[in-house]
C-alpha positions in Angstrom: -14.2 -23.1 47.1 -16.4 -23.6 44.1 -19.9 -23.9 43.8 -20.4 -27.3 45.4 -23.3 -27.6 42.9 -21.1 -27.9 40.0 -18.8 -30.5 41.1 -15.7 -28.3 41.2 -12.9 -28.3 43.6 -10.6 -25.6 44.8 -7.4 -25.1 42.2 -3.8 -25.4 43.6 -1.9 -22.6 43.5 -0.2 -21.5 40.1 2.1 -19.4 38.9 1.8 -16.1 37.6 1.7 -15.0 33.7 4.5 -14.7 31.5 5.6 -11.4 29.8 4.1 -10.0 26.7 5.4 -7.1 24.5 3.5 -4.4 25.5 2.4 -4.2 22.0 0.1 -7.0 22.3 -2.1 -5.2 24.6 -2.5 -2.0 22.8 -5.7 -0.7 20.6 -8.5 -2.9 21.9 -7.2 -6.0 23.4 -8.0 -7.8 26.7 -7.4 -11.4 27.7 -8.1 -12.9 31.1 -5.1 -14.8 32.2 -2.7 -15.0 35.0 -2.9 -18.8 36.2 -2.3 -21.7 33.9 -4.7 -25.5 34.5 -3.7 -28.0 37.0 -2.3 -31.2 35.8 -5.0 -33.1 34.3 -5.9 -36.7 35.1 -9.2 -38.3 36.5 -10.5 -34.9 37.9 -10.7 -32.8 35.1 -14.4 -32.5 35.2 -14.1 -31.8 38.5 -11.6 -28.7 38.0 -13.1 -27.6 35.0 -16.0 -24.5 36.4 -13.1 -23.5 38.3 -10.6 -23.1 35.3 -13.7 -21.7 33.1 -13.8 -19.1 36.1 -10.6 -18.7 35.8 -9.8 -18.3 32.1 -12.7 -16.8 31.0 -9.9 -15.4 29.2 -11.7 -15.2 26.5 -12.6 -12.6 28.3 -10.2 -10.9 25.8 -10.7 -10.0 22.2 -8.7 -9.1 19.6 -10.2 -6.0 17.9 -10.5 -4.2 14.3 -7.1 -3.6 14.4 -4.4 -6.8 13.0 -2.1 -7.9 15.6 1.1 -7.6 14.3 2.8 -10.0 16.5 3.1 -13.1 14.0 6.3 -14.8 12.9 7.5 -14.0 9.6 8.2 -17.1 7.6 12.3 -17.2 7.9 14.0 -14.4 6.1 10.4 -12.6 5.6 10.2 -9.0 5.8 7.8 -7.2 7.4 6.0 -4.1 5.8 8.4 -1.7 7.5 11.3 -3.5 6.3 10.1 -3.8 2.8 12.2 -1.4 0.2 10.2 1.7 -0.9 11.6 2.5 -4.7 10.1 4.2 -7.4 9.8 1.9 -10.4 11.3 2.7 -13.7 8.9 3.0 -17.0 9.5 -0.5 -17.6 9.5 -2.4 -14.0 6.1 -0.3 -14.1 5.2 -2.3 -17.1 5.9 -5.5 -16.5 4.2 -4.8 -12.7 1.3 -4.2 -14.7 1.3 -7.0 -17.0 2.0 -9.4 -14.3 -1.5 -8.0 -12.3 -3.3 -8.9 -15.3 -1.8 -12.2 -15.4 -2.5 -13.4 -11.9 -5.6 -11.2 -11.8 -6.6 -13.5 -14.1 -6.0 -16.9 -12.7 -7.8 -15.2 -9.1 -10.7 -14.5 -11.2 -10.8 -18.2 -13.0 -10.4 -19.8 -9.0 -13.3 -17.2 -8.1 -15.5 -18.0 -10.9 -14.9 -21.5 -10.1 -16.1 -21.5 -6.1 -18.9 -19.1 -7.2 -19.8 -22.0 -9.8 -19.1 -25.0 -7.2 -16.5 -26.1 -10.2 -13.9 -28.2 -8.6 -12.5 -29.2 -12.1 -12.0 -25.6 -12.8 -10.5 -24.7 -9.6 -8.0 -27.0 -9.8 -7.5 -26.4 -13.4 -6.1 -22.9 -12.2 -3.6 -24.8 -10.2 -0.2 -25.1 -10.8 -0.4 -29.1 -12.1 3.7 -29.3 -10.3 2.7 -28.4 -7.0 2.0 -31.3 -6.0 1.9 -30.0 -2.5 -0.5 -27.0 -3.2 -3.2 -29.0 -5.4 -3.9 -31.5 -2.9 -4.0 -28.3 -0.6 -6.3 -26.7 -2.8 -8.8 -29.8 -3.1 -9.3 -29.1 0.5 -9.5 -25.3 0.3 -12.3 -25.5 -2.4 -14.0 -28.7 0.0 -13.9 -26.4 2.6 -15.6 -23.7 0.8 -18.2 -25.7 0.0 -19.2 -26.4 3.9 -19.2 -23.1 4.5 -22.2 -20.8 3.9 -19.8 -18.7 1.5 -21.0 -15.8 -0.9 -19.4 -12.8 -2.6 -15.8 -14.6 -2.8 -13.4 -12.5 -4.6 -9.8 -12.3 -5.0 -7.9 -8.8 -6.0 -4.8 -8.4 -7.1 -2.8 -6.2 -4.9 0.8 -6.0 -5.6 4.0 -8.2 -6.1 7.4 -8.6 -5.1 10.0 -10.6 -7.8 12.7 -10.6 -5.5 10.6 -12.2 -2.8 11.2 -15.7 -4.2 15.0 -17.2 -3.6 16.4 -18.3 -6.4 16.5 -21.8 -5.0 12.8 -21.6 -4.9 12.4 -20.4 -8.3 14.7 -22.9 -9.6 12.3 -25.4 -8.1 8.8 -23.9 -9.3 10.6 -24.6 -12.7 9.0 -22.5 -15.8 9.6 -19.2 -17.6 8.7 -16.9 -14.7 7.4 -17.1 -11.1 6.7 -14.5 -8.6 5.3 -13.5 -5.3 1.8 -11.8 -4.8 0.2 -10.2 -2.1 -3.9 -10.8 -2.8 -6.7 -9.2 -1.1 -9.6 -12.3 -0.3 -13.1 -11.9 0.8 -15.8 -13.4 1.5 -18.9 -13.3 3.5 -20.7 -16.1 5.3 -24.6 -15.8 4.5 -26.7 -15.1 7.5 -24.1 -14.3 9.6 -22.1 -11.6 8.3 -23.5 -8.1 8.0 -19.7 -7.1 5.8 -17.4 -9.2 4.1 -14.5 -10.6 5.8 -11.4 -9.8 4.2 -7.8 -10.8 4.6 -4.4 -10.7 2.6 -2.8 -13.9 1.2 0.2 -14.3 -0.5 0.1 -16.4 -3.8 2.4 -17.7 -6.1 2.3 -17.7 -9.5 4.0 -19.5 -12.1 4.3 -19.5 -16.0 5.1 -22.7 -17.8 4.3 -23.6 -21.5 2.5 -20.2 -21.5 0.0 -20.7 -19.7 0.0 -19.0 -15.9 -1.1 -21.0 -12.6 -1.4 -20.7 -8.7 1.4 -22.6 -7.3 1.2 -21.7 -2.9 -1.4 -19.6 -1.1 0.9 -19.7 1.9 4.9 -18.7 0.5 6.1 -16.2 3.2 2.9 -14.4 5.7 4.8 -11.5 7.1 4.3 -10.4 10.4 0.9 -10.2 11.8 -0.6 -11.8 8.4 -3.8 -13.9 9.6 -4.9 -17.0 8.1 -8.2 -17.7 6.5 -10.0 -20.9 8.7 -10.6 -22.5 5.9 -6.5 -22.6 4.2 -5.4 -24.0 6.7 -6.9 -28.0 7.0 -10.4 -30.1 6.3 -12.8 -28.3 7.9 -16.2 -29.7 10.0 -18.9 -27.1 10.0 -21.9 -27.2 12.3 -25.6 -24.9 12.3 -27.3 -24.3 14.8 -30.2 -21.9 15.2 -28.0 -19.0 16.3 -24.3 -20.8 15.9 -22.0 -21.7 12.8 -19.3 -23.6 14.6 -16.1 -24.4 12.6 -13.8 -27.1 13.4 -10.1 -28.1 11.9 -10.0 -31.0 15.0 -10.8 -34.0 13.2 -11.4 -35.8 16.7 -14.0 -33.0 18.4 -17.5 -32.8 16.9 -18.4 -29.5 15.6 -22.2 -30.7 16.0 -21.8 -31.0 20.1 -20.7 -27.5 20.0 -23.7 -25.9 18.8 -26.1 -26.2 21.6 -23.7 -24.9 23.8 -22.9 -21.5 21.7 -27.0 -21.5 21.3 -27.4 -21.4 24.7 -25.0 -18.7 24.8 -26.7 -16.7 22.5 -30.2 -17.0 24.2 -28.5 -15.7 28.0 -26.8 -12.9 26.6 -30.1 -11.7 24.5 -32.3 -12.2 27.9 -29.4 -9.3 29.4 -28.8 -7.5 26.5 -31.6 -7.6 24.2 -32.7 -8.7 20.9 -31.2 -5.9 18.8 -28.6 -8.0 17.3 -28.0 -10.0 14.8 -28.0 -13.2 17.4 -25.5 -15.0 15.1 -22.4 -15.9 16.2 -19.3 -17.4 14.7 -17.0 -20.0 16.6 -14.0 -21.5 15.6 -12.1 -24.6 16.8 -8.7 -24.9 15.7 -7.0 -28.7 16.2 -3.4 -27.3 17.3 -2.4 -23.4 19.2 -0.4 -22.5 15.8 -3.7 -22.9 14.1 -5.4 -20.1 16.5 -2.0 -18.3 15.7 -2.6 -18.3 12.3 -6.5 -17.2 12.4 -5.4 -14.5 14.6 -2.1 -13.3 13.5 0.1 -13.8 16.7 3.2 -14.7 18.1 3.5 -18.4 18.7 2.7 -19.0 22.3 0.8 -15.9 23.1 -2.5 -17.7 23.7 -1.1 -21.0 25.6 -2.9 -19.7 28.9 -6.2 -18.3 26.6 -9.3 -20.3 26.6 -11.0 -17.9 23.9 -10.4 -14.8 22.2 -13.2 -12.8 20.0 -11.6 -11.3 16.9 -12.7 -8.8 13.9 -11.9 -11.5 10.5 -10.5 -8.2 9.0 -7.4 -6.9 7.6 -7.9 -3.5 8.6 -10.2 -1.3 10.7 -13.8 -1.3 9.9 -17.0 -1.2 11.6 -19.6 -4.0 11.4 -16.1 -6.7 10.2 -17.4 -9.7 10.7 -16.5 -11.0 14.3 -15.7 -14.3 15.6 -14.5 -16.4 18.7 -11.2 -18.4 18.2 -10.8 -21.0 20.8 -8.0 -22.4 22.2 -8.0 -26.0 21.6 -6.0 -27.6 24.4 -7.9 -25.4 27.2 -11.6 -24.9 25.8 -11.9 -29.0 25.5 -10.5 -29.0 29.3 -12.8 -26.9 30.2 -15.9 -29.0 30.4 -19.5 -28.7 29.5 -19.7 -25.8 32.4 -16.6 -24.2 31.8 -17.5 -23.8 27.9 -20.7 -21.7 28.5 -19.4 -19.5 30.6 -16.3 -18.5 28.2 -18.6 -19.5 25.6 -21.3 -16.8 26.9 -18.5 -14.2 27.9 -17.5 -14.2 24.3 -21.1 -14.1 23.2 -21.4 -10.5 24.8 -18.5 -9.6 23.2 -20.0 -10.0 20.1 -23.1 -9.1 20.6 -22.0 -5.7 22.4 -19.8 -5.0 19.4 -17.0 -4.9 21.5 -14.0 -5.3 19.4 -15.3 -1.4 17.8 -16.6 0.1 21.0 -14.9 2.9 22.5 -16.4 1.5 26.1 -13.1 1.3 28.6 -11.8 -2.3 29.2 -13.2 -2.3 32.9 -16.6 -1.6 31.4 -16.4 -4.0 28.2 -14.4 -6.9 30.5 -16.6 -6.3 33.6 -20.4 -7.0 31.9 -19.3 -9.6 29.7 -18.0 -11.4 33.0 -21.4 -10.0 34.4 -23.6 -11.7 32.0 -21.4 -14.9 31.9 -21.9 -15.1 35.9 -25.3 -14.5 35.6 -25.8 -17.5 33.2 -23.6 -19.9 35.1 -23.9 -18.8 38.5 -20.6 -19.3 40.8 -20.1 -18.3 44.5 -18.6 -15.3 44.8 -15.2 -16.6 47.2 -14.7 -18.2 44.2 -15.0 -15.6 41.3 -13.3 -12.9 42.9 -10.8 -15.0 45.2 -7.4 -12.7 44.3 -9.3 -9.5 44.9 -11.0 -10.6 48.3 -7.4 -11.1 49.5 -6.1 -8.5 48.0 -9.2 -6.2 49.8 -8.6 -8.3 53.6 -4.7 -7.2 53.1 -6.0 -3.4 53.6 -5.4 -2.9 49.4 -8.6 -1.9 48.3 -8.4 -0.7 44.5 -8.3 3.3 44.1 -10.0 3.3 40.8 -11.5 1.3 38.2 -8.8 -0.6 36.7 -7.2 1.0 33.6 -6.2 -0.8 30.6 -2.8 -1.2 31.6 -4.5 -3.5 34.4 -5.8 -6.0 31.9 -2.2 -6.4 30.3 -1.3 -10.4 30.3 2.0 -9.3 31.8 -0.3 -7.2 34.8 1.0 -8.8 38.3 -2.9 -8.0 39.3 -4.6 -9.2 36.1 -7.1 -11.3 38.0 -8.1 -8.7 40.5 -8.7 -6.1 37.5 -11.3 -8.9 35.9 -13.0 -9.6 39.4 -13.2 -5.4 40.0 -14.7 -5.1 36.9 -17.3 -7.8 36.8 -18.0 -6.0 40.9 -18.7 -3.3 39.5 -20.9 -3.7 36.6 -22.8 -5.8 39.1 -23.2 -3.2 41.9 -24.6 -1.4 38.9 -27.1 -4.2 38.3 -28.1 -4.6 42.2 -27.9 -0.9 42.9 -30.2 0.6 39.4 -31.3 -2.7 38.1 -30.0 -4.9 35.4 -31.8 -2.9 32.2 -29.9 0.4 33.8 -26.3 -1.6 33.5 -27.1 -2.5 30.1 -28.6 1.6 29.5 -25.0 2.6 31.3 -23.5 0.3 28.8 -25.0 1.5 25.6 -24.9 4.8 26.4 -20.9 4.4 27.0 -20.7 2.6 23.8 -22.7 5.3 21.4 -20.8 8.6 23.0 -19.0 10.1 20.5 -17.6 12.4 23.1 -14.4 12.3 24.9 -16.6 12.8 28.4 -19.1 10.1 27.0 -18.1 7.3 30.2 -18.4 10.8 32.7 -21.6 12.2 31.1 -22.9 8.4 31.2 -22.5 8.0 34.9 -24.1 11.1 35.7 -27.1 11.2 33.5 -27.8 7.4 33.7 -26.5 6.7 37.1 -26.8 10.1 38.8 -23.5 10.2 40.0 -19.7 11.0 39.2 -17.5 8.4 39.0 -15.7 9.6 42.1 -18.8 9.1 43.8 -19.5 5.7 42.3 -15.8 4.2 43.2 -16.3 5.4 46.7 -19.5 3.2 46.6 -17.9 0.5 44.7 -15.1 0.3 47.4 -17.3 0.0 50.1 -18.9 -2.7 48.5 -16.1 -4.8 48.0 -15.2 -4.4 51.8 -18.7 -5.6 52.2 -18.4 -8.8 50.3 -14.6 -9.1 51.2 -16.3 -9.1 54.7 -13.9 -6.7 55.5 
């Protein structure tokens, strides 16, 4: 039963999760699954803390690393797949000549946002592609929302056999080719580093003159989207929130006190000492939160949130931001939203997607300070592991990252042990020692750092600790 406070009632039973590669879960990736909503009709609002509770999947985030699990457009290869020849003297040539080309036309577009030129954008656009300019009216409308500075484009490499000849034939002129081009940009007052992603672009040459014809040909696998590609945008400031929205029916604007709110419970738990700006992004359809995050179609359908690095490869300080999941994060209610809302929050502000802090630990106080800003009953919060605990199966351990797989049979006990834990941590030393456990986890540079932490913050080994930490859960279990 829910908190009776909240106006939630108890959820029906539901199914468990469905398989995913175990690639998806490796590096530093968590999401809290393992049920999928009701049916929803006149109760939703009544359901929704309990789904929140439920799916504070967001609970996950996708870290520095790109997940490598998108589609390939058809026939696409991926970078494995992709030939690796030395050029001759000549292909070398023309490889150059064609850099400075397209380089060229990137640095006209650049110029252009940087200058707030729409006429000269566009003027770098293919005048055929039809398709693409009215595309690129809404990318460089888009841009103009946002809080964008430092935009660049570079020039990376190309493939001329990437384009069928059916598609060449189409694009019409005296050459055309496919580019792979580094973008970045950084969003002013939120972002310590430039974001930075890879997009492919088409060029073509007709009547001399060189143009942009597609920034979307063939993404290989795992290639994420920039937000603002992919539809009109509706952009919303707060005092700690920029939220982005491609759903032309939700408000961005009615977002904003909610991820503010968010950001003032996690700095009362874990301090001021960040940048208290935070990033959130509502796509209108899944595929869109595909796209911004680079995955398989479908692995997010049971996901109300994930937290994600907007980079193309590792780096500390990327610029981080929270992906929603459209269908589930509206369904959640006003309730519901903070607490995934907040969980995500901590994410962020605990740097989580670059912490070496194990999953228990990282999963466990982001639950912790999401609970603490929406309270719920505990029957409620840690219903699978309370029956797991009265069935005689108390955990052995902490629960390993293999626990907080989406294809884990116990994935909702290894999110309700975690959040016990950090809180017994919280009740037992006080809630500035969980966050002093925490930090000190998170700036080891040791391969003991999560043993030495335990015994010089918390006096104890971890041995000693999950003995406590099992009694306690036999405690609340009323076992």
């Amino acid at each position: 039963m829910i908190d009776e406070h909240s106006d939630t009632v108890p959820l029906p039973a539901i199914p468990p999760p469905p398989h995913r590669p175990p690639s998806e879960t490796a590096g530093r990736t968590a999401e809290r699954t393992g049920r999928v909503p009701p049916p929803f009709g006149p109760i939703v609002k009544k359901v929704a803390l309990g789904l929140a509770i439920v799916l504070v999947a967001g609970a996950g985030y996708a870290g520095l690393r790109q997940i490598a699990d998108a589609p390939a457009a058809p026939g696409a290869p991926t970078a494995a797949e992709s030939p690796q020849t030395s050029p001759t003297p000549d292909e070398a040539a023309e490889g150059v000549r064609r850099a400075s080309v397209g380089g060229a036309v990137l640095q006209k577009m650049a110029t252009a946002i940087e200058d707030d030129s729409r006429s000269a954008f566009l003027a770098a656009v293919d005048p055929r592609a039809t398709e693409f300019r009215e595309s690129a009216r809404t990318i460089f409308a888009n841009l103009g929302k946002l809080p964008v500075t430092g935009f660049t484009f570079r020039y990376v490499s190309d493939d001329t056999a990437a384009l069928t000849p059916d598609r060449q034939a189409a694009l019409g002129g005296s050459e055309s080719w496919l580019a792979q081009v580094e973008v970045s940009w950084q969003l002013s007052g939120y972002d310590a580093k430039p974001a930075r992603e890879t997009l492919p672009v088409t060029f073509v040459t007709r009547d001399g003159t060189t143009y942009a014809a597609s920034f979307s040909e063939r993404f290989v696998a795992g290639q994420q989207r920039p937000v603002w590609a992919l539809g009109p945008l509706d952009v919303a400031k707060g005092d700690h929130s920029l939220v982005v929205s491609l759903d032309p029916d939700t408000d961005a604007e009615s977002y904003v006190s909610t991820t503010d709110r968010a950001v003032e419970s996690v700095s009362k738990i874990w301090g001021r000492s960040w940048r208290q700006k935070v990033v959130v992004y509502l796509p209108a359809k899944q595929a869109e939160m595909e796209y911004v995050l680079g995955a398989r179609p479908n692995t997010y359908t049971q996901i109300a949130a994930v937290t994600m690095a907007e980079l193309d490869s590792p780096q500390v300080g990327a610029p981080v931001r929270i992906v929603a999941n459209p269908k589930l994060f509206e369904e959640l209610g006003k309730q519901g939203r903070k607490i995934v809302l907040t969980h995500e929050t901590t994410h962020v502000a605990s740097t989580a997607t670059a912490s070496p802090v194990p999953l228990w630990l990282a999963e466990g106080f982001a639950d912790y300070v999401a609970f603490t800003a929406v309270p719920v009953q505990d029957e409620s919060a840690a219903k699978e592991l309370f029956k797991a605990v009265r069935a005689g199966k108390v955990p052995s351990a902490l629960p390993g990252t293999e626990a907080f797989a989406a294809s884990s049979a116990e994935l909702p006990q290894a999110y309700e042990s975690a959040w016990l834990a950090c809180r017994l941590i919280a009740e037992r030393e006080g809630r500035s020692t969980l966050v002093k456990f925490y930090r000190a986890v998170h700036a080891s540079r040791s391969t003991t750092g999560l043993a030495d932490a335990f015994k010089s913050i918390l006096g104890m080994t971890e041995e000693e600790f999950v003995a406590e930490w099992q009694q306690y859960l036999k405690r609340l279990a009323g076992v």
